[in-house]
C-alpha positions as CSV (number, residue, x, y, z in Angstrom):
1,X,-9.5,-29.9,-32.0
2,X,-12.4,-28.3,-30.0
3,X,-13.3,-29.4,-26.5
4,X,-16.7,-30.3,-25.7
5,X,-18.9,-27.3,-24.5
6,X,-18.9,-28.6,-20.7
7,X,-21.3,-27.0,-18.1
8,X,-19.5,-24.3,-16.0
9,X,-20.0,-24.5,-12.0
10,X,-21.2,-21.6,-11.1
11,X,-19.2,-21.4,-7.7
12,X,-16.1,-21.5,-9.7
13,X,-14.8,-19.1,-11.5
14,X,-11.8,-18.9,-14.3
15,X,-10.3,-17.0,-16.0
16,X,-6.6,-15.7,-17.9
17,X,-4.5,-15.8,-14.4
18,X,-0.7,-14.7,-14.0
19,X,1.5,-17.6,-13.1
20,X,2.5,-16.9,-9.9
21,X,-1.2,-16.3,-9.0
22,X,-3.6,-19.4,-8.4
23,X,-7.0,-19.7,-9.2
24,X,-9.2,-18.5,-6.4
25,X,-12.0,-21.7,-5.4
26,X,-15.0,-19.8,-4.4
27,X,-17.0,-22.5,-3.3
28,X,-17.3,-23.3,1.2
29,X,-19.5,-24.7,3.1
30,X,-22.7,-22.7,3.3
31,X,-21.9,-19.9,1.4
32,X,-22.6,-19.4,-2.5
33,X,-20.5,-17.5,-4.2
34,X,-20.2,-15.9,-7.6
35,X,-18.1,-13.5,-9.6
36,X,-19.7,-10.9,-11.9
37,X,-17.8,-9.1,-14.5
38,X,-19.7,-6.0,-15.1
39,X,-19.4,-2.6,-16.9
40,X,-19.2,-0.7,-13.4
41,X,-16.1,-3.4,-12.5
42,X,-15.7,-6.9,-10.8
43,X,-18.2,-7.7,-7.7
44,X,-18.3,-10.9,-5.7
45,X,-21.9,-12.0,-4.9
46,X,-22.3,-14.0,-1.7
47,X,-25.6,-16.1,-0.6
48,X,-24.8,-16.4,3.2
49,X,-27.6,-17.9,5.8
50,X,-30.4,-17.2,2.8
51,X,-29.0,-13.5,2.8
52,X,-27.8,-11.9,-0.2
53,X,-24.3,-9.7,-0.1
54,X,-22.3,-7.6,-3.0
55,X,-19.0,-7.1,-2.2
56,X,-19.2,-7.9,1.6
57,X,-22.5,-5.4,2.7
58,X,-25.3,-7.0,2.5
59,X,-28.2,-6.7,0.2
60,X,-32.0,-5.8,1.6
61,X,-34.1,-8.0,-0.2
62,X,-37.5,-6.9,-1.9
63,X,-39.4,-8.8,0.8
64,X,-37.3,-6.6,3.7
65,X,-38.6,-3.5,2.0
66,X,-42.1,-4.2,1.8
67,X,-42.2,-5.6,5.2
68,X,-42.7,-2.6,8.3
69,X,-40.2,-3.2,11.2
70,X,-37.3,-5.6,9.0
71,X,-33.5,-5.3,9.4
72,X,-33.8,-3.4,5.9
């Protein structure tokens, strides 16, 4: 018997776990987050305050860069 194809959350995500390790809930108040399995290896992507972040350092957006005298 198949289950129904639900819609995934995307602040949650699961996976093949070992037993005596939980599943990790990703979603808090404020804060987006999302794993990404990629070729280059598992990053956690973080939308804090409107600011993105990859793996804790945070992420100059394209509007930073084009802007003289921002953070970026």
């Amino acid at each position: 018997m198949n289950a129904p194809n639900l819609p995934l959350l995307p602040e949650v995500m699961l996976g093949p776990q070992p037993a005596d390790q939980p599943n990790l809930e990703l979603a808090s108040e404020g804060v987006q987050r999302y794993v990404w399995h990629s070729a280059y290896g598992d990053m956690l992507i973080e939308v804090r305050d409107g600011a993105a972040y990859v793996n804790g350092e945070r992420v100059t957006s394209i509007h930073e860069l084009r802007t003289p005298g921002s953070p970026g």
